[in-house]
N, C-alpha and C positions, 0 to 999 in steps of 0.2 A: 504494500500500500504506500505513496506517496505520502510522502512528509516534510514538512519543515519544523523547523527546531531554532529557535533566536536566541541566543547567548551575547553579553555583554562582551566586548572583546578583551578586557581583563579577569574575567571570571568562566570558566568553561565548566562551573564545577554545578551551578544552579541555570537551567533555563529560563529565560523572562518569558517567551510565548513556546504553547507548542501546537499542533494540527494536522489533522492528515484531510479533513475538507478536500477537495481541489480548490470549489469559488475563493476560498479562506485566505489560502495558499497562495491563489491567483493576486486577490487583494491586497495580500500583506506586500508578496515580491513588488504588483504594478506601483505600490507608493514609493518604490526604491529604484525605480524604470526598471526591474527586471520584468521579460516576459515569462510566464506560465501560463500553459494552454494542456487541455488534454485533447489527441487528436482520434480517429479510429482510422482504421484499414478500410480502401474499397473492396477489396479480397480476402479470401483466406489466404494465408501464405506458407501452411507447412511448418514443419517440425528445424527445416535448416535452410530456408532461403537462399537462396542466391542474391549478388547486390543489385541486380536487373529488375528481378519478383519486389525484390525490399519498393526500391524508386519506382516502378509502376505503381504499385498500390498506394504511395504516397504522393503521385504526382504531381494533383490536383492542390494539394496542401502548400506543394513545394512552388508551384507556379504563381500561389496567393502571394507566400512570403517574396520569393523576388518581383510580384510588381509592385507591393509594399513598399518592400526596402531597397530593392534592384542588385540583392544576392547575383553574384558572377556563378555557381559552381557549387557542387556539393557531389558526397558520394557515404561511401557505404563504410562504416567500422566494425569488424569483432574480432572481442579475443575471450578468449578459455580459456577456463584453468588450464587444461593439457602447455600451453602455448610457453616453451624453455624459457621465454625473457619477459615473463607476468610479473615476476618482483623488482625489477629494472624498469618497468616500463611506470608499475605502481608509484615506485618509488619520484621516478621525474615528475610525475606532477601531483606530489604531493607536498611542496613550498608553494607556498605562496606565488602569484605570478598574475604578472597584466597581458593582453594581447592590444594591439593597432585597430582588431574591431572585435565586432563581439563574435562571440561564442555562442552558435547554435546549435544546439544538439535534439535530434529528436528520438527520445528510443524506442525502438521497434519489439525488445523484449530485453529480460535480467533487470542490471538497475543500475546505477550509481551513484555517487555521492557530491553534489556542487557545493563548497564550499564557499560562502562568499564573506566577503571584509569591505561593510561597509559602512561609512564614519565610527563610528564606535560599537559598535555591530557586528557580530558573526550571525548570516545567516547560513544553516544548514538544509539542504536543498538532497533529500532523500527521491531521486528519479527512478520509477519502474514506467513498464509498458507503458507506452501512449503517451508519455511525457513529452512536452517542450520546453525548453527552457531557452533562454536567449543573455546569455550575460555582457551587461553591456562593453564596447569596445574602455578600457582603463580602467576596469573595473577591478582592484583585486582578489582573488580568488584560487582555489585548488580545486583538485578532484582525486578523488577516492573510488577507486574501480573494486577495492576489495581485495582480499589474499587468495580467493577464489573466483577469478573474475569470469562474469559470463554474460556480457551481453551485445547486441546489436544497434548500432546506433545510425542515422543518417547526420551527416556533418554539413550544412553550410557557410559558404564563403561569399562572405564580400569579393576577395582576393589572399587566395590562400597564402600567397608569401607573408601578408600581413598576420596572418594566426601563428606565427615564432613567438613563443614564448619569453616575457622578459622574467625574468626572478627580482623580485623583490628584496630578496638577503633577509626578508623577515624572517622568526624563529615561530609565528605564530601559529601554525598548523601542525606541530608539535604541541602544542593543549590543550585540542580540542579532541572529541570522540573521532572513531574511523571506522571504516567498514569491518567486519569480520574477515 
């Protein structure tokens, strides 16, 4: 179930709000420009999709947002636990870190974890199935895929070379909860 979880960003030990709502969710992130949206499937899509199956069935979604925003590009992510370089890959974004634009993720199935730091604020952005989330470009933030990662994402781009991750050097995502 989706979640978000608000923490004080010197205290990770007490939540100040928590909710698994969606509208709740939606409302809390839109007061902070994040977007939250839940989306469905035009299709069934199987037990292990292909990234073709994934982006048809979301197409119509995907067409909204770039004439929205005017998205250049997007495509298809997964990784598994099976996958040799899961705790390598974990561990990169889990500092803290801004991007050039925002960060769109849609997941298709499993889940992950957005972290975000925002003015004196962690929000924690629990994403399963049908999630959107859109964090905005300079935002800082991480992400927590888990010790066990298992999901399927669609990524869009403004312009991919812009989604390089800058690090922040903060310590701050070291205090807060993480995926299992």
């Amino acid at each position: 179930m989706s979640a978000l979880t608000i923490f004080s960003d010197n205290d990770a030990s007490q939540p100040t709000w928590h909710g698994t709502d969606a509208q709740k969710i939606a409302r809390q992130l839109s007061a902070k420009g994040v977007r939250f949206e839940r989306w469905q499937a035009d299709q069934a899509l199987g037990d292990n999709p292909t990234p073709d199956a994934v982006l048809a069935a979301y197409q119509h979604a995907i067409a909204t947002l770039v004439a929205e925003k005017g998205y250049q590009s997007w495509d298809v992510i997964s990784l598994r636990a099976d996958n040799p370089q899961k705790a390598a890959l974990r561990e990169k974004f889990l500092s803290e870190h801004t991007h050039g634009e925002d960060e769109v993720r849609f997941f298709v199935e499993g889940a992950g974890l957005f972290c975000l730091h925002i003015g004196n604020e962690v929000y924690q952005v629990l994403c399963e199935k049908n999630d959107l989330i859109s964090v905005p470009a300079g935002t800082p933030h991480w992400f927590d895929m888990g010790s066990e990662p298992n999901f399927t994402a669609i990524r869009v781009f403004d312009n991919p070379e812009g989604w390089i991750a800058q690090f922040t050097g903060s310590s701050i995502a070291d205090g807060y909860p993480r995926l299992a």
